[in-house]
TIVO-368399 format. One line per 8 residues: their letters; for each residue x, y, z of C-alpha. Coordinates in nm, 3 decimals, decimal comma. Example, Ala and Ser with C-alpha at 12.3 -4.5 7.8 and 13.67 -1.06 7.14 Angstrom:
<zators>
AS> 1,230:-0,450:0,780 ~ 1,367:-0,106:0,714
</zators>
This chain:
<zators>
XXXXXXXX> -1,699:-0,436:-2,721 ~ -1,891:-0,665:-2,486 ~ -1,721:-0,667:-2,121 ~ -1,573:-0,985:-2,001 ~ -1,698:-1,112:-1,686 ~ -1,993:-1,109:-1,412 ~ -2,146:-0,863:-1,233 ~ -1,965:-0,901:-0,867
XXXXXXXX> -2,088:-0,784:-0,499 ~ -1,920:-0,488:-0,507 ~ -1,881:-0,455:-0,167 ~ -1,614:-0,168:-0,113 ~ -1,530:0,088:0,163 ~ -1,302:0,407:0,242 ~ -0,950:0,307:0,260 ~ -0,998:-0,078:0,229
XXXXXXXX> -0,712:-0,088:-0,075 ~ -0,427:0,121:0,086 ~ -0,215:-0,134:0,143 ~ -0,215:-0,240:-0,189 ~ -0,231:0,124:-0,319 ~ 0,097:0,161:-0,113 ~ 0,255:-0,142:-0,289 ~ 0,178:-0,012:-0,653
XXXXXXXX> 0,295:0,315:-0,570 ~ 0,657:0,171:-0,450 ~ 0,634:-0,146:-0,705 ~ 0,508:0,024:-1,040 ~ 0,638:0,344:-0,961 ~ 0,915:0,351:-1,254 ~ 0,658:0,204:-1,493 ~ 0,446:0,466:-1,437
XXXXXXXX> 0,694:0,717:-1,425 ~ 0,876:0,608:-1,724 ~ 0,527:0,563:-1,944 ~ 0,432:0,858:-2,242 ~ 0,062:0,792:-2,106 ~ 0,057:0,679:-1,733 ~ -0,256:0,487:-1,697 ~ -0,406:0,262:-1,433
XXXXXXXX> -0,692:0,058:-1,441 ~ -0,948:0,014:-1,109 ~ -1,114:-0,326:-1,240 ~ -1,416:-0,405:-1,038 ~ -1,412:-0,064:-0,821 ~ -1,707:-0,137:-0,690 ~ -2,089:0,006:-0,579 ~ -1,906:0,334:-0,450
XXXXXXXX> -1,620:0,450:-0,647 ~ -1,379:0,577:-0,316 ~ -1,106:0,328:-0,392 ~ -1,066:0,441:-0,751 ~ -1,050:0,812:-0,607 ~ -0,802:0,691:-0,373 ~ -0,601:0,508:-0,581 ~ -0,551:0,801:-0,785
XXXXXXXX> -0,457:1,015:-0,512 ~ -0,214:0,853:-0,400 ~ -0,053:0,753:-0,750 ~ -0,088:1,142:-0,768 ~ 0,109:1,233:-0,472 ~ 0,366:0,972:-0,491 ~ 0,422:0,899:-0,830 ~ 0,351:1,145:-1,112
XXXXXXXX> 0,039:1,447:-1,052 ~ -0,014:1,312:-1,441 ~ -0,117:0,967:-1,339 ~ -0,521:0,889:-1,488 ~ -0,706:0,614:-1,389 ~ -1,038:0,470:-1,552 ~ -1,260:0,287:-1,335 ~ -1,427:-0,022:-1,496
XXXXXXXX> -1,725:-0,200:-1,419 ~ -1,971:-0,426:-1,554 ~ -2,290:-0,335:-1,392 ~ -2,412:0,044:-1,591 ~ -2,580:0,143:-1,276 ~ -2,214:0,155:-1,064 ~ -2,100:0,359:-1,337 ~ -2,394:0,594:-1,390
XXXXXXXX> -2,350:0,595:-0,977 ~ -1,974:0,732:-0,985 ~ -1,990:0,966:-1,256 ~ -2,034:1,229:-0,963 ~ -1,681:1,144:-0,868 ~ -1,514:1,181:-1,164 ~ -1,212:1,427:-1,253 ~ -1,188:1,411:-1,626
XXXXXXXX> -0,952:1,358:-1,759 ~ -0,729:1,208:-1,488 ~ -1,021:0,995:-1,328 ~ -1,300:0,842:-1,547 ~ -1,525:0,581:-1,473 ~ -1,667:0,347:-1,764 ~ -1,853:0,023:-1,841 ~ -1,594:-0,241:-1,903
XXXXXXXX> -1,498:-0,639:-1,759 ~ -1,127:-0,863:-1,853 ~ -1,079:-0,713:-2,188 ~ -1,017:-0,304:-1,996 ~ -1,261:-0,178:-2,256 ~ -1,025:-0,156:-2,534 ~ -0,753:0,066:-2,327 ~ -0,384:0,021:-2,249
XXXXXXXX> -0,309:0,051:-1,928 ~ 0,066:0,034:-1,751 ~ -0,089:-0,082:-1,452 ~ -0,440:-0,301:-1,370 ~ -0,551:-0,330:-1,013 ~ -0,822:-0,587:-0,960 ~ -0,866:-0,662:-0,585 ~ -1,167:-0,865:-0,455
XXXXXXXX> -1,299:-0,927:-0,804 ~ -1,180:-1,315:-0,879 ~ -1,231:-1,377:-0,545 ~ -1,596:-1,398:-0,670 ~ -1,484:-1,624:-0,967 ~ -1,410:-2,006:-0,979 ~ -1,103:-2,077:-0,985 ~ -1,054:-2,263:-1,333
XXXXXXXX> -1,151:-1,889:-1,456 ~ -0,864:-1,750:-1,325 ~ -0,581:-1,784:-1,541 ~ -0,775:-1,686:-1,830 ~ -0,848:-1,346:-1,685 ~ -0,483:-1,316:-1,565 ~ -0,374:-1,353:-1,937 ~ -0,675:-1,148:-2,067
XXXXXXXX> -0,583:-0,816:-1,844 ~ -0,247:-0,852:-1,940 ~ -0,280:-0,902:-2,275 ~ -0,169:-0,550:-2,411 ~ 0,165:-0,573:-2,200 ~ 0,026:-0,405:-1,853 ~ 0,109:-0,581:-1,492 ~ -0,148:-0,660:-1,288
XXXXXXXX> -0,179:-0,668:-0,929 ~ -0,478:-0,875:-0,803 ~ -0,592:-1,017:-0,461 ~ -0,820:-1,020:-0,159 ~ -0,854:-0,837:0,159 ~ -1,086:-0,830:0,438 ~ -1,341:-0,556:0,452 ~ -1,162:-0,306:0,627
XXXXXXXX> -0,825:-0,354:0,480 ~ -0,626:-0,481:0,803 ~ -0,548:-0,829:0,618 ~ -0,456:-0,825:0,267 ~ -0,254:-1,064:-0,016 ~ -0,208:-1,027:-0,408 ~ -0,068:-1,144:-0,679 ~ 0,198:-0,971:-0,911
XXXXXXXX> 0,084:-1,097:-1,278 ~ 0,317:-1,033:-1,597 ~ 0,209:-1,191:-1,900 ~ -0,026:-1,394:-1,784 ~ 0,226:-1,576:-1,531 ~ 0,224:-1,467:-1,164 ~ 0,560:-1,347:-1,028 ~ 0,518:-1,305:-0,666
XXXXXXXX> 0,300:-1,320:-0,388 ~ 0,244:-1,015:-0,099 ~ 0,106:-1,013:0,247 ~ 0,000:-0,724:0,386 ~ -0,136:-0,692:0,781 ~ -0,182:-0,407:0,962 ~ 0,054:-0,550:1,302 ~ -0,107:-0,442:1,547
XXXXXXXX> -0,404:-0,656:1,477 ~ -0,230:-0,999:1,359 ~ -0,256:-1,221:1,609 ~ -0,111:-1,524:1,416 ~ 0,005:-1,539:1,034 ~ -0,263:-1,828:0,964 ~ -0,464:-1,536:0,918 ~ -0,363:-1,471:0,562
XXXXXXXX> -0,491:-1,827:0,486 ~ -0,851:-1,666:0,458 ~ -0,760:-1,392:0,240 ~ -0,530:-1,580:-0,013 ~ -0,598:-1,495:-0,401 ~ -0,823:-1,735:-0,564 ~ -0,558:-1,889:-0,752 ~ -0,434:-1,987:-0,411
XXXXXXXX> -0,693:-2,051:-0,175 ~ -0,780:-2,384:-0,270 ~ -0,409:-2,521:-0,249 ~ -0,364:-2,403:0,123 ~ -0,315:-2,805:0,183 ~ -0,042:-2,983:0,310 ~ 0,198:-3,080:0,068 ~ 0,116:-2,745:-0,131
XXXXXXXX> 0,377:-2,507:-0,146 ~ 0,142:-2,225:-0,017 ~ 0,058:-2,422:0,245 ~ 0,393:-2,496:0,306 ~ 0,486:-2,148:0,286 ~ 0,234:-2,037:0,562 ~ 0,346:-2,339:0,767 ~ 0,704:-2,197:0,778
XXXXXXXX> 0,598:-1,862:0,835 ~ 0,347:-1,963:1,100 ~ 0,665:-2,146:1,312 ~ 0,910:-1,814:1,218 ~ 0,628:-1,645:1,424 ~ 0,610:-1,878:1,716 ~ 0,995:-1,816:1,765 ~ 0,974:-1,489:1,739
XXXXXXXX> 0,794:-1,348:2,041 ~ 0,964:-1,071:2,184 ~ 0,827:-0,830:2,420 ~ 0,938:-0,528:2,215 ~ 0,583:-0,539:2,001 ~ 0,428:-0,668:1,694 ~ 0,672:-0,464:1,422 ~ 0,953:-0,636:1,584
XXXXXXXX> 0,848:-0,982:1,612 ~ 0,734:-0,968:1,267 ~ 1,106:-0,830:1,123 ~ 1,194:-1,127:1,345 ~ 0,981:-1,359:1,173 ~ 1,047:-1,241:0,822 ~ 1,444:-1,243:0,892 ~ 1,373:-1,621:1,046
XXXXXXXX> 1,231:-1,711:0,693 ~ 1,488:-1,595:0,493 ~ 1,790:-1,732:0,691 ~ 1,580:-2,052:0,641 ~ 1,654:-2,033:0,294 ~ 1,353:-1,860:0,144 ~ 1,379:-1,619:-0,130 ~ 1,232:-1,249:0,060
XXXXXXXX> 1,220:-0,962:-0,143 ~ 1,270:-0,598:-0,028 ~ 1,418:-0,492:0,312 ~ 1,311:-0,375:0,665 ~ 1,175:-0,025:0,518 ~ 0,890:-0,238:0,366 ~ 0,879:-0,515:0,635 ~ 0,804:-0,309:0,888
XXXXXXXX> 0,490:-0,204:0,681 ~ 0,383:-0,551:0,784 ~ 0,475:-0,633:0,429 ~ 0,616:-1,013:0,307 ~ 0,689:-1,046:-0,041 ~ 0,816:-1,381:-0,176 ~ 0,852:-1,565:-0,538 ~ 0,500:-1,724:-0,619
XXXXXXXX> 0,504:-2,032:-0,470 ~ 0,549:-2,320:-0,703 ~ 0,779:-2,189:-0,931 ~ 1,150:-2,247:-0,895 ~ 1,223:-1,913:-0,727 ~ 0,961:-2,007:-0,485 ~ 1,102:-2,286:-0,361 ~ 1,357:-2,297:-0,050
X> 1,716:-2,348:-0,076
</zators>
């Protein structure tokens, strides 16, 4: 089978995905726990393969010890590169692109990848990686993993939106603007609900100064945007991560009340 897709940058370091990592741990967890064969797919893991080991660490320690996840990339030499890493069979690394090489995952994590693409090629890949009934959690973060938003994809259709900061470097939530998913990062314009979205979280965090530090101003910030009507999912355990999940915005549950 041919792999779907382009040959990326690939530019990856220690620890860049634990945010998102995190996230799949908390927001898959029962998927993976509930699955006869609990695989995850790294798509794009990059020219080292750390995240990939990561990923399964932590999925290891916080989920099942039984979780296995197959790195997939397009370009032979990154996978020739990480064989060194691998742990069969619990960590493999292969040549694959959009179609996962044939396998069927529970979970597909493809961060930084269609960041790369245009954005008419999204949706296509969205529908392609969950194809064989897997989630998908895909996004963008910068290159140390301080800033961070994805997507939460079933069938195709995207379900929510997350945005992940590490406080005590966020000076202002216009931040995330730079690091929305592809499928986003054209609409940050006024009179799109993204943009709107940031707009009302940007003002939440103006109101919210307080001099008891960044955690509390932004549980401030995120309680602000739900008593202004906006859906919020979770609770303070995750908010204080310097977490915001919300309904993708532009679909009914997105919008405010």
């Amino acid at each position: 089978m041919k792999p779907l897709g382009a040959v990326t940058r690939g530019t990856t370091n220690p620890n860049r995905l634990r945010r998102v990592d995190n996230w799949i741990a908390y927001r898959c967890g029962d998927l993976l726990a509930a699955a006869a064969v609990p695989l995850v797919i790294d798509l794009g893991f990059g020219a080292t393969p750390v995240t990939a080991v990561e990923l399964r660490a932590r999925l290891a320690a916080a989920v099942r010890p039984d979780v296995a996840v197959v790195g997939l990339e397009i370009d032979p030499a990154r996978v020739a590169a990480a064989q060194p890493a691998a742990d069969p069979p619990l960590l493999v690394f292969r040549r694959g692109g959009f179609e996962l090489a044939g396998l069927r995952p529970v979970v597909v994590r493809a961060c930084n990848v269609l960041r790369q693409y245009a954005e008419d090629q999204v949706a296509d890949a969205w529908r392609t990686m969950t194809a064989t009934g897997a989630v998908l959690v895909e996004g963008t973060c910068d290159e140390l993993g301080r800033v961070a938003t994805w997507a939460y994809v079933e069938a195709g259709a995207p379900r929510t939106l997350t945005l992940s900061a590490r406080l005590s470097d966020l000076d202002h939530p216009a931040t995330f603007a730079e690091r929305l998913p592809k499928a986003l990062i054209h609409h940050n314009v006024p009179g799109e609900p993204v943009h709107d979205l940031l707009a009302a979280l940007g003002r939440a965090w103006d109101a919210a100064a307080t001099p008891f530090g960044p955690r509390q101003r932004w549980l401030a910030t995120v309680r602000r945007l739900r008593d202004e009507g906006r859906t919020v999912h979770d609770g303070p355990s995750r908010w204080r991560r310097g977490e915001l999940t919300v309904p993708w915005p532009g679909t009914a549950a997105g919008r405010p009340a």
